[in-house]
Backbone as CSV, one residue per row, in Angstrom:
resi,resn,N_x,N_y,N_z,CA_x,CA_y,CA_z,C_x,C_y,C_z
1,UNK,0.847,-1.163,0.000,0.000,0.000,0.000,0.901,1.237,0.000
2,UNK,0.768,2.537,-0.805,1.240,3.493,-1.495,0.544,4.710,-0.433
3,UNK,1.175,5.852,0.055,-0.002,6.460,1.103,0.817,7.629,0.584
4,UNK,0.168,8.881,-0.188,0.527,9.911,-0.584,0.084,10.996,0.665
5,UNK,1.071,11.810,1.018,0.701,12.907,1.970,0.987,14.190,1.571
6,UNK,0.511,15.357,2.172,0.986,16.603,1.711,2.290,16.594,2.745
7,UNK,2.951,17.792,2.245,4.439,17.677,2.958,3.942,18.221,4.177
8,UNK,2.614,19.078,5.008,2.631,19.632,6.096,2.560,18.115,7.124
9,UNK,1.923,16.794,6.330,1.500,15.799,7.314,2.385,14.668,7.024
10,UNK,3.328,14.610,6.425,4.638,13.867,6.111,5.740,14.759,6.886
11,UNK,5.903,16.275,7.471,6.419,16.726,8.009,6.434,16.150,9.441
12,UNK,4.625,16.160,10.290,4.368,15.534,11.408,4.859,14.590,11.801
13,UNK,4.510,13.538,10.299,5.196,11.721,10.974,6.065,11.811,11.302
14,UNK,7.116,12.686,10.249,8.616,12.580,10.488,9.358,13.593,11.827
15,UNK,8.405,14.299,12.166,8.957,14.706,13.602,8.545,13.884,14.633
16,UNK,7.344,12.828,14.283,7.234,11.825,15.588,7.847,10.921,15.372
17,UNK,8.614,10.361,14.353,9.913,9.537,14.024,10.897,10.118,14.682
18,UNK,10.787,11.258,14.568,13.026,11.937,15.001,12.142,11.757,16.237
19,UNK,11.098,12.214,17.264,10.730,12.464,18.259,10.992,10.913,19.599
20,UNK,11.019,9.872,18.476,11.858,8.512,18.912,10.611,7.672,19.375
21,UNK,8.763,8.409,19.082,8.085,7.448,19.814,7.552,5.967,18.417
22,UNK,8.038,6.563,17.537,7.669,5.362,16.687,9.120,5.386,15.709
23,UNK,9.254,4.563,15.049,10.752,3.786,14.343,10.419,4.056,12.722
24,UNK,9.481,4.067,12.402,8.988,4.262,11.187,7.507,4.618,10.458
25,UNK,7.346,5.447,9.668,6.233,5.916,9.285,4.973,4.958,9.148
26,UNK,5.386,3.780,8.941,4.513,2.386,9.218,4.384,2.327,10.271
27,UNK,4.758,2.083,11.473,4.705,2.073,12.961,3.436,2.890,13.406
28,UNK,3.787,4.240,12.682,2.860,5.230,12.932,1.513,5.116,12.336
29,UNK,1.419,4.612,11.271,-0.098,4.664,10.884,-0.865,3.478,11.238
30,UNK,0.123,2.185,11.598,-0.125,0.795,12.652,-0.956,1.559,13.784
31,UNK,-0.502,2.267,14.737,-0.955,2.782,15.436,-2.437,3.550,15.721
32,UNK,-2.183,4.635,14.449,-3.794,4.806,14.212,-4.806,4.240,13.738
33,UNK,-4.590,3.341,12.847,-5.562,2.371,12.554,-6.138,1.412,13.844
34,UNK,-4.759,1.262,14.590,-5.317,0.139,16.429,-6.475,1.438,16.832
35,UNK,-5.809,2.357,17.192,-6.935,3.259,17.727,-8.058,3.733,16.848
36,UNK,-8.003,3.567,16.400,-9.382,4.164,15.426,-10.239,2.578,15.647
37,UNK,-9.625,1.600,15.568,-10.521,0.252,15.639,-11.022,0.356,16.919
38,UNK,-10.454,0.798,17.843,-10.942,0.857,19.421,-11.745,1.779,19.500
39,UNK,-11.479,3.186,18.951,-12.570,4.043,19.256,-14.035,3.282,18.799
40,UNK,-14.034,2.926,17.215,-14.894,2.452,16.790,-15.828,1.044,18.143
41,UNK,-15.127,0.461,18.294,-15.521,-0.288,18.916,-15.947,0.359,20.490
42,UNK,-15.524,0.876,20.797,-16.389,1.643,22.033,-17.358,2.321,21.803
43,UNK,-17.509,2.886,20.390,-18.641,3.669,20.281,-19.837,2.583,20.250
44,UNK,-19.726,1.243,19.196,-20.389,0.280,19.062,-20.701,-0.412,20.520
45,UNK,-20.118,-0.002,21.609,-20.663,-0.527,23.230,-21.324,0.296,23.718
46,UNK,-20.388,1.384,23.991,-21.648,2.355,24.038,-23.210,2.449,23.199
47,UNK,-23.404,2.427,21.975,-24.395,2.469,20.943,-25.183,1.227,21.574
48,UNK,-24.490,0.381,21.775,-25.433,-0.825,22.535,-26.017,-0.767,24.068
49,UNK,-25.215,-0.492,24.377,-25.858,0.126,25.979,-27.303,0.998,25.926
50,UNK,-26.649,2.210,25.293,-27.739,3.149,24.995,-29.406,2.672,24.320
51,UNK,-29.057,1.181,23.610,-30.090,0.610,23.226,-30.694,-0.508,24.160
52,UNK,-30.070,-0.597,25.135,-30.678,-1.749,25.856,-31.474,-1.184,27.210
53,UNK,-32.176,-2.150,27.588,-33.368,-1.657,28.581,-32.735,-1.911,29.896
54,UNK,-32.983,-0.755,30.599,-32.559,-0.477,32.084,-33.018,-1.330,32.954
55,UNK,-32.048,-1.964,33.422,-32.161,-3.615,34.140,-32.456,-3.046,36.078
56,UNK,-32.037,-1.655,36.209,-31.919,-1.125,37.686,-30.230,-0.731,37.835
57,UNK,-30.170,-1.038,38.981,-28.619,-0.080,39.374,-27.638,-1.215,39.055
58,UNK,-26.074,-0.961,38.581,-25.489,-1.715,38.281,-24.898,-2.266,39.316
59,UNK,-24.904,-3.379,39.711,-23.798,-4.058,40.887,-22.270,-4.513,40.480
60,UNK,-21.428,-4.948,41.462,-20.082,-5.543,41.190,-19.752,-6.509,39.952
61,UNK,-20.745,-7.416,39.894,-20.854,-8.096,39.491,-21.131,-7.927,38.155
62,UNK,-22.059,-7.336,38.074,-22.696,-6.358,36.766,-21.090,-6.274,35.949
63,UNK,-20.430,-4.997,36.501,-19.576,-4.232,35.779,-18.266,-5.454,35.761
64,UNK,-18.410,-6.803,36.495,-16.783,-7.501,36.363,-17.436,-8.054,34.786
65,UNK,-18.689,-8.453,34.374,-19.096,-9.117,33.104,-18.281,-8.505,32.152
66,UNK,-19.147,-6.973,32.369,-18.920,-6.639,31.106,-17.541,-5.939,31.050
67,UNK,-16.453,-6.207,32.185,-15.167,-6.068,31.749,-14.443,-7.360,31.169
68,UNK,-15.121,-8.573,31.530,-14.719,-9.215,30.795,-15.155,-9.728,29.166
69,UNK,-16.402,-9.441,28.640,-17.247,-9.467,27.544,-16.452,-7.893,26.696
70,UNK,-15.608,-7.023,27.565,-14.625,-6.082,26.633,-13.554,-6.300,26.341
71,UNK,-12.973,-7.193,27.615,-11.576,-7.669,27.257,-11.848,-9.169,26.401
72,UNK,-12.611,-9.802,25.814,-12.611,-10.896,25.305,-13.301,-9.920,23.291
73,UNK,-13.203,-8.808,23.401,-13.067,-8.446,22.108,-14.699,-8.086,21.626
74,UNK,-15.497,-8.192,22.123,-17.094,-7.994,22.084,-17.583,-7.145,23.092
């Protein structure tokens, strides 16, 4: 894959390259694509929450589920 930039945002990468937090301009867009999949996906939990019917107050128990139903990728 071929990724054409203007020089103001090929300037950026390459100061967060010299800046030492990523090794290469691939590294860097690896990166935003992970986060952009996560945002996406939180919005899609959230969006589901917001659609589901209010069960009452959440307990311990409640919130260990659905940390694990987030950390298992759903």
């Amino acid at each position: 894959m071929n990724i054409s930039l203007p020089q103001s945002l090929k300037a950026f990468v390459d100061r967060r390259i010299e800046e030492g937090d990523y090794g290469t301009s691939s590294e860097y867009l690896r990166e935003l694509i992970r986060k952009d999949q996560a945002r996406l996906q939180l919005r899609a939990l959230v969006a589901e929450g917001l659609e589901s019917p209010s069960v009452g107050r959440p307990t311990q128990a409640y919130w260990a589920s659905k940390k694990r139903r987030v950390a298992r990728g759903r």
